[in-house]
N, C-alpha and C positions, 0 to 999 in steps of 0.2 A: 504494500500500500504506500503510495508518496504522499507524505507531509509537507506542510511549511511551502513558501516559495510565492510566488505572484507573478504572474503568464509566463508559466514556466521554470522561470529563475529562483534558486536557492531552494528547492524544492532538494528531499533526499527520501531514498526508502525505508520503510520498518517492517519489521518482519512480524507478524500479527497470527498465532497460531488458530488453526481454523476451527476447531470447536469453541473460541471463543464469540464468534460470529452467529446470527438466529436470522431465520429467513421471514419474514415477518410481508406477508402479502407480496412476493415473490420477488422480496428486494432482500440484501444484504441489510443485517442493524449489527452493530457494533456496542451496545449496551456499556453505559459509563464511559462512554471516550470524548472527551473535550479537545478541543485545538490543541489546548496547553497540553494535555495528558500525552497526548499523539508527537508533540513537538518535541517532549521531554524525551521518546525513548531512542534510542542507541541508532544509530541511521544502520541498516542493515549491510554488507558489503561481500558481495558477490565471490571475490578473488579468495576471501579467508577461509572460503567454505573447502572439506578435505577433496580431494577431488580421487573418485572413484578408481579401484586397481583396476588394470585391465585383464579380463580373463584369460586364462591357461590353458591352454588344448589341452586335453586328456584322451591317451590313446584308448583306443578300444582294447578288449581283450578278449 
């Protein structure tokens, strides 16, 4: 979800785990999330995340 920012600018991501979200007449709600509370958390960042082993062939037998 991106936070903060105006047409565009200064705008960053947060990562918002999804059972916290309720679909409320076939829309996203976010229950208790204010600008401020949204602006405050941690910007999310893509790079730091681990990044997947690649699989290993395994012979048949």
């Amino acid at each position: 979800m991106s936070v903060g920012g105006f047409l565009g600018m200064g705008k960053h991501y947060v990562a918002i785990p999804v059972d916290h979200f309720e679909i409320r007449d076939g829309n996203l709600f976010l229950a208790g999330a204010t600008k401020d509370a949204l602006k405050s958390v941690p910007e999310f960042e893509y790079n730091k995340l681990e990044k997947a082993t690649k699989p290993r062939k395994v012979k048949a037998e």
